[in-house]
Phi, psi and omega in degrees: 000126167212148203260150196239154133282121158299055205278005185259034178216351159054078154172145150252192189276124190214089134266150207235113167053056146087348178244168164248116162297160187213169155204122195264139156223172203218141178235138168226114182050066175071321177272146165258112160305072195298076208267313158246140158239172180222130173243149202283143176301336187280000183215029150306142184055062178238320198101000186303311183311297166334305176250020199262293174314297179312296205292339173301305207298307173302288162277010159273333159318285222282004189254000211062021158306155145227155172222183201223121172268124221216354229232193150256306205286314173334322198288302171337282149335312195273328159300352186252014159189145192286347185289323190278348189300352207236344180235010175210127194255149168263141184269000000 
């Protein structure tokens, strides 16, 4: 599984078993703004949502992004580990 960035559609990308996971963002003053994700009802309780955020999380690192998590699950992800404190803010 690996997450694609979408940037002229400003989200990324997870495809899983034929469906797609998302994490919708909006950039305002330099920062992206992780305001939804989704995961398909059909891959749910999987653990998909989880790493569909770190690898988002992983490439906004390595593209030179900050971001501001607007998402509740998100937000989530980004509290459960201090590796995430310096590129993701909470709103």
């Amino acid at each position: 599984m690996k997450v694609i960035h979408d940037k002229e559609n400003q989200k990324f990308t997870m495809n899983v078993e034929g469906d797609t996971a998302f994490v919708d963002y909006k950039l305002k003053d330099g920062k992206m703004y992780l305001v939804y994700s989704e995961v398909p009802t059909s891959l749910r309780g999987k653990g998909i949502g989880k790493v569909l955020v770190e690898q988002t999380f992983e490439l906004l690192t390595t593209q030179g992004y900050k971001a501001v998590a607007v998402c509740g699950y998100v937000k989530a992800i980004a509290k459960r580990s201090d590796k995430w404190s310096t590129i993701i803010e909470q709103a």
